[in-house]
SEVEXLUM-848559 format. One line per 10 residues: number of its first residue (from 1); their letters; for each residue x, y, z of C-alpha. Coordinates in Angstrom, 3 decimals. Example, Ala and Ser with C-alpha at 12.3 -4.5 7.8 and 13.67 -1.06 7.14 Angstrom:
2
1> AS> 12.300/-4.500/7.800  13.670/-1.060/7.140
***
This chain:
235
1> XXXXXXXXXX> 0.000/0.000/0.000  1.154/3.367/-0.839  1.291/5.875/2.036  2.873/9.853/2.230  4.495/10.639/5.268  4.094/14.509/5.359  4.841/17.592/7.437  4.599/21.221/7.411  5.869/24.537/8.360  3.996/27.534/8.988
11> XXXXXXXXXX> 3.670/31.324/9.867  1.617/30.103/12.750  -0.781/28.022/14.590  -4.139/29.069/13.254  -4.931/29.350/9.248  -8.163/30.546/9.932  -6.345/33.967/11.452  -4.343/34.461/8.259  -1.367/31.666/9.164  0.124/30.188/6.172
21> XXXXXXXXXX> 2.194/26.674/5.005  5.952/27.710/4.497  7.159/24.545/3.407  5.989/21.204/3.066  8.008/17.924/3.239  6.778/14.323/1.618  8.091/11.276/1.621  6.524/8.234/-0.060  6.199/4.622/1.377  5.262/1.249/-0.101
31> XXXXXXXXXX> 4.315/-1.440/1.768  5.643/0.675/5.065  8.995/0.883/3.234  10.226/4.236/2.521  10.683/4.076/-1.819  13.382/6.801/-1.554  10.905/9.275/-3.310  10.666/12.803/-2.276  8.452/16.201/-2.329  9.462/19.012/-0.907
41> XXXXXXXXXX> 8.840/23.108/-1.362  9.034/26.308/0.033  5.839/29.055/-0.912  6.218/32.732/-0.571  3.353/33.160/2.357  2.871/36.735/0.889  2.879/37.707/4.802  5.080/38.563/7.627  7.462/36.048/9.467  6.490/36.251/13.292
51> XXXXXXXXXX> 9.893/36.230/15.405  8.357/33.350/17.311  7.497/31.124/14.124  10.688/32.143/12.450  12.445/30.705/15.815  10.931/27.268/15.265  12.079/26.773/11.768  14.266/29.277/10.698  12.528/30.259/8.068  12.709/34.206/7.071
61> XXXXXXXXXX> 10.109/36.536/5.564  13.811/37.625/3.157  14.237/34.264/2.393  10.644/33.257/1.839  10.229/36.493/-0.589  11.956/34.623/-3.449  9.896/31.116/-3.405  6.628/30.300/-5.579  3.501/31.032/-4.288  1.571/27.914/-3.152
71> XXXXXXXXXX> -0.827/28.283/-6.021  2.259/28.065/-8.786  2.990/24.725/-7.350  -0.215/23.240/-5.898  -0.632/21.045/-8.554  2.460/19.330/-8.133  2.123/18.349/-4.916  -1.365/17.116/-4.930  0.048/14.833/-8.009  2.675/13.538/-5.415
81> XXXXXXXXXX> -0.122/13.089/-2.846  -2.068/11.081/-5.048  -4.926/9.245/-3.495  -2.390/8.114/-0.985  -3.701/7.726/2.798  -1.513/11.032/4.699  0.581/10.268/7.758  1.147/13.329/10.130  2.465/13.929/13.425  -0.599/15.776/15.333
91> XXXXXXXXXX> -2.287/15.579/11.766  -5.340/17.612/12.220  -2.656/20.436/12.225  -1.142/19.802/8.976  -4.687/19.140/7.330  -5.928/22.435/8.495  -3.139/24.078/6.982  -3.259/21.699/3.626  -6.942/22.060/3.221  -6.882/26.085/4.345
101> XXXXXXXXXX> -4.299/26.849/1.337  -6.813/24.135/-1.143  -10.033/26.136/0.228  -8.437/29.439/-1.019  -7.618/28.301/-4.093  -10.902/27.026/-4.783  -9.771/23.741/-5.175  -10.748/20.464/-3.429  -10.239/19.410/-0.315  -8.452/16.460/0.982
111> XXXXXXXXXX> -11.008/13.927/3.447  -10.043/13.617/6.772  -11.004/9.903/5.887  -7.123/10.005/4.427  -5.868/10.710/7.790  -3.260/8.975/9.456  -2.143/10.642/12.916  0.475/9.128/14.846  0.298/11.051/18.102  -3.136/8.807/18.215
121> XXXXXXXXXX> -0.971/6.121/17.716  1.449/6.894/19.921  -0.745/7.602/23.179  -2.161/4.579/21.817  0.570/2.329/22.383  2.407/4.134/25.147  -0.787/6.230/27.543  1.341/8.227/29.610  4.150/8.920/27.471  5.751/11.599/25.683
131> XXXXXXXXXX> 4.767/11.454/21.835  6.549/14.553/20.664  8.331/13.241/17.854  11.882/14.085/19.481  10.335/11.900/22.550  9.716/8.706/20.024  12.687/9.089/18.249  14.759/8.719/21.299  11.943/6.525/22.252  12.789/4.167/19.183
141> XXXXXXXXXX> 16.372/4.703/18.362  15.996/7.056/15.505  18.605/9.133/15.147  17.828/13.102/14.737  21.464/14.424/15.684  21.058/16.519/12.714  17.694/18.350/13.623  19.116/21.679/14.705  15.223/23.051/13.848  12.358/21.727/12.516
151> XXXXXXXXXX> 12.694/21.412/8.997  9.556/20.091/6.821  10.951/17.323/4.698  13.579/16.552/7.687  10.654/15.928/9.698  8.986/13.551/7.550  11.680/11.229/7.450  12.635/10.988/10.910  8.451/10.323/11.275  8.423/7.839/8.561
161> XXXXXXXXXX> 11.148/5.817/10.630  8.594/6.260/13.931  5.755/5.274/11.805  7.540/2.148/11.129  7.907/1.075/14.911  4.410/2.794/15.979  2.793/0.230/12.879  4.803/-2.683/13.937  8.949/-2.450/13.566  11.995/-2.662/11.607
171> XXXXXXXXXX> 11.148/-6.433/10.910  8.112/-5.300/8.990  10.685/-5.342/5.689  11.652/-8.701/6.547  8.345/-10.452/4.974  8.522/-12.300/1.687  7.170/-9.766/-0.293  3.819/-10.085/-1.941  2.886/-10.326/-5.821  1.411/-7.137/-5.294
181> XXXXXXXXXX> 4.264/-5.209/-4.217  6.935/-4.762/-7.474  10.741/-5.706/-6.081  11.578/-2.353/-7.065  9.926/-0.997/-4.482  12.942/-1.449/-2.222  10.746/-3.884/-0.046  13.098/-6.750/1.703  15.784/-6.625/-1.357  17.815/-9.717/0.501
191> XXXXXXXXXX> 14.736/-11.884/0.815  13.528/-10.994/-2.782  17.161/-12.481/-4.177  16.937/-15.780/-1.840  13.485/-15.974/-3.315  14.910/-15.865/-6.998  17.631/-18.460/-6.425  15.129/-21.031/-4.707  13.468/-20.316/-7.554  16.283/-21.075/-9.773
201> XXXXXXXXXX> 17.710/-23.828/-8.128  18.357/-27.480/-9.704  15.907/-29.666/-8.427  16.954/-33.583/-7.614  14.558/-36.623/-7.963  13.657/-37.923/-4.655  15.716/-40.317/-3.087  13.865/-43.515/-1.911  13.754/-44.198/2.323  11.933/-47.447/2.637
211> XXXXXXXXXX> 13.610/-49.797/5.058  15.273/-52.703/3.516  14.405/-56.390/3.935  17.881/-56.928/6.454  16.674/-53.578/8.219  13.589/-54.803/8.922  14.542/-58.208/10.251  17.069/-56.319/12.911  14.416/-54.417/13.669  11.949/-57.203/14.632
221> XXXXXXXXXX> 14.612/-59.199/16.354  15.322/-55.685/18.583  11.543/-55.226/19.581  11.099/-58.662/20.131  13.692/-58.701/23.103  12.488/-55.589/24.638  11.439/-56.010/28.096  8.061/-54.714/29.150  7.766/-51.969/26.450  5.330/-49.472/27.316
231> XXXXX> 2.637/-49.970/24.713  1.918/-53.294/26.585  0.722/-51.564/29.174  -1.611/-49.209/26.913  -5.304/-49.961/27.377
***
């Protein structure tokens, strides 16, 4: 199954107040195997940077001034999206923004049907917890040495590998891989190849394993001089 592990960066916390996306970050998986397959932009949010948003990410109005507009690009990243189901950390977020930037273009929105949010799956599987993602990343190993601030498409990946473990683990990969998933999709490469040479190997005729007549014989002659075997004493 195809999936898109996204994230966003914004002006703010509320589009309905005039926040805008900043930058998105994609990244697509098959079969919960990240394909290698990217998206990721930056959009002019024809608005001020607030000091406090700008701290988060690092993102500048000066820099921002010279990126597309959402609208130049939309339709590029709704044909990476697809009719993919949308993995999100705190997802209702991110779909408010998506669908906010969609609703003023006049274009469709995304269902919330194609929601996939894994701080629900996180509280899920660990009530009590932490589920920031920095919290499941040290949580599950992953390493995000290089997150000096949030980044969109940085983000994505290091939630793609916490995806993996919230849906199940590294050993997902491990699987023979099914008819319906193409070996080019990077799924289990090592078990794909020992598939092919089973496949390919030089089968022998069977051997035959019935006892011979001598074989038999001994073996009468050994059961016949057992003393008091137990299925005697079997009703």
């Amino acid at each position: 199954m195809r999936e898109i592990v996204f994230d966003t960066e914004t002006t703010g916390l509320d589009p309905k107040t005039g926040d805008r996306i900043v930058e998105i970050g994609c990244v697509e998986m098959i079969g919960r195997v990240a394909t290698g397959e990217t998206f990721h932009a930056y959009y002019n949010p024809e608005r001020d940077m607030p000091a406090e948003a700008e701290a988060v990410h690092g993102l500048s109005s000066a820099f921002l001034a010279t990126k597309p507009l959402f609208s130049e690009s939309v339709d590029a990243l709704l044909g990476f999206l697809g009719d993919a189901p949308l993995v999100a950390h705190n997802a209702g977020f991110d779909f408010g923004f998506l669908n906010a930037e969609l609703e003023r273009l006049g274009r469709e929105l995304i269902g919330l049907d194609r929601m996939v949010d894994t701080v629900a799956l996180a509280r899920k599987k660990h009530p009590g917890a932490k589920n920031s993602l920095d919290a499941l990343c040290t949580r599950y190993g992953v390493d995000r040495s290089h997150r000096v601030k949030h980044g969109a498409l940085l983000d994505a990946e290091l939630l793609a590998q916490v995806y993996i473990e919230l849906t199940g683990g590294r050993q997902i990969g491990l699987e023979l891989a099914s008819e319906s998933i193409s070996p080019s999709t990077e799924t289990a490469p090592a078990t794909i190849e020992a598939g092919r040479a089973a496949a390919n190997r030089t089968r022998r005729d069977p051997r035959p394993h019935a006892a011979s007549a001598e074989e038999l014989a001994r073996h009468a002659r050994f059961i016949k001089d057992l003393e008091e075997p137990i299925w005697q004493k079997m009703p």
